[in-house]
C-alpha positions in Angstrom: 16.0 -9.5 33.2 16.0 -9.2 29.2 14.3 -11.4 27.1 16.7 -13.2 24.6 14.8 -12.7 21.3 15.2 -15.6 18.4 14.5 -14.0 14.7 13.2 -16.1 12.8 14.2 -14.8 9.2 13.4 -16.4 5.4 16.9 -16.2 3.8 16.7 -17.0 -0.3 18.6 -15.4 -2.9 17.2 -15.8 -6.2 20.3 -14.9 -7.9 22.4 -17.8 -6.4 21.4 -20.9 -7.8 22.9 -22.7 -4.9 20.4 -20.8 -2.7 17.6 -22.8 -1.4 14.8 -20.9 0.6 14.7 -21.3 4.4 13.9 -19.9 7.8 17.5 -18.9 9.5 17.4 -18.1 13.2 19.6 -15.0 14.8 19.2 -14.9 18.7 20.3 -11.5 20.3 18.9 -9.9 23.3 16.4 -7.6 24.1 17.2 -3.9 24.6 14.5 -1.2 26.1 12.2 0.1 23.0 14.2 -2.3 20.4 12.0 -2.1 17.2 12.1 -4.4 14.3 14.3 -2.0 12.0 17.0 -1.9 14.6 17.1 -5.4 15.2 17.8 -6.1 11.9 20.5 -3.8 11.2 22.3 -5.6 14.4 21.6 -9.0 12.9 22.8 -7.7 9.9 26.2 -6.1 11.6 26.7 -9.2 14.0 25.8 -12.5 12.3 24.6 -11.5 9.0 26.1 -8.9 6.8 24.8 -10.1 3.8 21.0 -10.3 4.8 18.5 -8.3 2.3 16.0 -5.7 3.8 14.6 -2.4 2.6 14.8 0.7 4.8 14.8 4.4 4.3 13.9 7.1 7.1 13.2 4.8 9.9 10.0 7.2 10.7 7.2 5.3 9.0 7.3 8.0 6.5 9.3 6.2 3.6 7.1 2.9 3.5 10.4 1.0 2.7 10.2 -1.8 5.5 7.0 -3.4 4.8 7.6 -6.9 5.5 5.6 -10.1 7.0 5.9 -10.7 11.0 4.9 -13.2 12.4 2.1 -13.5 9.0 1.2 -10.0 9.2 2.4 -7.5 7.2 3.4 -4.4 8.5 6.5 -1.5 9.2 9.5 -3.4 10.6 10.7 0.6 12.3 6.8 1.1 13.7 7.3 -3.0 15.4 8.6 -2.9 19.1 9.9 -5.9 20.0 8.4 -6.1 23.4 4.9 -6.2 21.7 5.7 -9.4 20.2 6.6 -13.2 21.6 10.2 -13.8 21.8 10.2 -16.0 18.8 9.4 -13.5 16.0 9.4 -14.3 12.4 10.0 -12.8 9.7 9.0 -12.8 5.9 8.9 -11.2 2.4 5.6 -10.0 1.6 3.8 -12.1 -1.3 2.5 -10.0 -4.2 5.5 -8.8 -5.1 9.0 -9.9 -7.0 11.7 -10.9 -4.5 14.5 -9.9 -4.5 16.3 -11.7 -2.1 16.0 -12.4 1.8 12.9 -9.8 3.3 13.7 -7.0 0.3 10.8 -7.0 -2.6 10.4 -5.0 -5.5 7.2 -3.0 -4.5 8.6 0.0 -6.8 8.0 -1.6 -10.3 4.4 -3.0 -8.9 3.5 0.6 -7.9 4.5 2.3 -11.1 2.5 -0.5 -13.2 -0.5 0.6 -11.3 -0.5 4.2 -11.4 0.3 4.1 -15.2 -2.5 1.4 -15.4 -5.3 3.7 -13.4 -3.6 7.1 -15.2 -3.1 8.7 -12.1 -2.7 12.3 -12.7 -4.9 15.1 -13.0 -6.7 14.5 -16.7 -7.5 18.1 -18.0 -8.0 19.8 -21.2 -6.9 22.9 -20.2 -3.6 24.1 -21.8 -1.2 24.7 -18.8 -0.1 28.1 -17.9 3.1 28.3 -15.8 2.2 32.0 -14.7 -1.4 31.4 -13.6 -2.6 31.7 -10.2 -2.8 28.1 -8.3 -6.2 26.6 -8.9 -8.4 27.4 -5.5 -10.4 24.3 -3.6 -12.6 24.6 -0.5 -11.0 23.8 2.6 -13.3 20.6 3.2 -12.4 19.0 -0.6 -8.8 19.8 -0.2 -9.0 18.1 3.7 -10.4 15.0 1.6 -8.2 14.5 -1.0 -4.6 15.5 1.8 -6.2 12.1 3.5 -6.1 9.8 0.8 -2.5 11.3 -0.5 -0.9 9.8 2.8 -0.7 6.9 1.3 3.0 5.9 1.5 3.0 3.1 -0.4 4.3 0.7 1.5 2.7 -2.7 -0.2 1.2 -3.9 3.3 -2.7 -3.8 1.6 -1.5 -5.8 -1.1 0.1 -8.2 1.1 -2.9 -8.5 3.4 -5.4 -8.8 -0.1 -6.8 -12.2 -0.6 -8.2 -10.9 -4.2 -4.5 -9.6 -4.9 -2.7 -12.5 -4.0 -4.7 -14.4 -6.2 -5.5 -12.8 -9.1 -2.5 -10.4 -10.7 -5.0 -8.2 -12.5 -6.8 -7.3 -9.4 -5.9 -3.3 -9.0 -6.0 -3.6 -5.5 -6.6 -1.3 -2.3 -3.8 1.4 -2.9 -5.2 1.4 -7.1 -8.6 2.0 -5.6 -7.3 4.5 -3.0 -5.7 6.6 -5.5 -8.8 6.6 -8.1 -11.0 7.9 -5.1 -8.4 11.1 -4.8 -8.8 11.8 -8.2 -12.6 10.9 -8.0 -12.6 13.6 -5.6 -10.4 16.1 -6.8 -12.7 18.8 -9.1 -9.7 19.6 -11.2 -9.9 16.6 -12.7 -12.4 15.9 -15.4 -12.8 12.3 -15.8 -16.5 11.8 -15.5 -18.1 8.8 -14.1 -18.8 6.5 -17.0 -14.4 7.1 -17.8 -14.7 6.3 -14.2 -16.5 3.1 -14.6 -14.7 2.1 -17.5 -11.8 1.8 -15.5 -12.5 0.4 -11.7 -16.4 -0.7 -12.6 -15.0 -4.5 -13.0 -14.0 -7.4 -10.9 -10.6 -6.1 -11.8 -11.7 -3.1 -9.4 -13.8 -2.2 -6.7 -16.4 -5.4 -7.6 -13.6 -7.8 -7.5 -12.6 -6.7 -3.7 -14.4 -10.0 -1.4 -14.6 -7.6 1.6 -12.5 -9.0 3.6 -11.0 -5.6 4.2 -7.8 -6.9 5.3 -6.7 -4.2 3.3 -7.8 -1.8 6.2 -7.1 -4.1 9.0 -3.4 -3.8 8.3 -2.8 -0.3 6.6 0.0 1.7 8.9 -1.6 5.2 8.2 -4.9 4.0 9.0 -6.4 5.3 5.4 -10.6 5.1 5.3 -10.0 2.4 3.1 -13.6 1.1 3.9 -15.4 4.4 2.9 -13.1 5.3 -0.1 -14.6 1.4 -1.4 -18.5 1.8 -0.2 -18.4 5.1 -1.8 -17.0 4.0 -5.2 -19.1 1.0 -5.2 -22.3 3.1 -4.3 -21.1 5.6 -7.2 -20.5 2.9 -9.8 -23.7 0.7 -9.5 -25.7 4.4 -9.7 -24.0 4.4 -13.0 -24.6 1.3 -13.7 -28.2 2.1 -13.2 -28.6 4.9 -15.2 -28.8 7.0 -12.0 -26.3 9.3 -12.1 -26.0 12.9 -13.7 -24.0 14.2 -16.0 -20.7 15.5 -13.9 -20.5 19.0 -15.7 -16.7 19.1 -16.3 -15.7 17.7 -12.8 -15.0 14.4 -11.0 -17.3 15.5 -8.2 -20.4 13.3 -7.9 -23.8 14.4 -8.3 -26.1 11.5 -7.8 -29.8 12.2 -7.8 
């Protein structure tokens, strides 16, 4: 026999000014393989057609859905139902600006951080559209494809104690992207411009290690090793320990 499932949903509007946040509760029943992102489209064409959520590609590819359940946060479309109690609630994730219901404006917070840690390839070469692609070895390219799945879905930042306390905190997906271009030998940031910019407790010496960051992260990133190498770089720095980088990001640490 099916479960009948009870969705426990915030509902606020920040737009309204007769809207007052709450928890609404939808009740529909449980289908075979029913995941979150479906349930909330049938909420939404049934009882609700005026609740707000993100979604994109249903695949876990877009990133879109990241929202709280049941206090974790995580993709709504990668959330079967039948993994869950029958009372299942659901939430906006904190860190970011709501916009109304489950929806949040992750996109603004994402391009303030990748403007703030200048994420793109800093080169003084002039550019030559005709060139031959720039070649990498097979292993640095393997390393740098890992940390660029990153889909930017907001879930570390949700699960971050530091970041949902402290604004100025870059956070695990700021950190993540420093260590691809940390890694990347095309880019010739050395490590003192390197410790200028994550070598605070604005960075990677402001993260408690609570690694709740990694705990919750849907592609499983090597959030862990990405932080214990940067640290481990940035306090060889700090020591006077490390070498001159010789025009690339690449560490060489004596």
């Amino acid at each position: 026999m099916a479960r009948e499932l009870t969705l426990r949903i915030f509902r606020y509007d920040p737009l309204n000014p007769e809207s007052k946040p709450c928890f609404v509760d939808y009740k529909m029943e449980e289908t075979p393989r029913l995941n979150l992102f479906v349930a909330l489209h049938r909420v939404r064409e049934k009882q609700a057609p005026d609740l707000q959520f993100d979604f994109v590609c249903r695949a876990g590819v877009c990133g879109s859905c990241g929202m709280m359940i049941n206090g974790r946060p995580t993709l709504a479309c990668r959330t079967l139902t039948a993994e869950l109690p029958e009372t299942i609630t659901l939430a906006p994730m904190p860190a970011f600006k709501l916009i109304g219901d489950l929806s949040v404006d992750t996109g603004t917070w994402f391009r303030g951080m990748s403007e703030r840690v200048e994420s793109w390839i800093h080169t003084q070469k002039e550019f030559d559209p005709k060139a031959e692609e720039q070649r990498m070895d097979d292993g640095t390219a393997q390393k740098i494809y890992e940390l660029e799945r990153c889909i930017e879905c907001g879930c570390c930042v949700a699960g971050c104690a530091t970041a949902n306390i402290r604004e100025d905190f870059l956070g695990a997906t700021a950190l993540n992207r420093i260590g691809r271009f940390m890694l990347d030998p095309r880019d010739e940031r050395d490590s003192e411009d390197w410790f200028e910019l994550v070598a605070t407790d604005e960075g990677v010496f402001g993260c408690m290690g609570l690694m709740g960051c990694d705990d919750v992260c849907p592609k499983e990133l090597p959030l862990l090793e990405v932080f214990a190498y940067m640290r481990r770089r940035m306090s060889q720095v700090a020591a006077g320990r490390a070498k001159a980088d010789a025009g690339t990001s690449q560490p060489v640490i004596t």
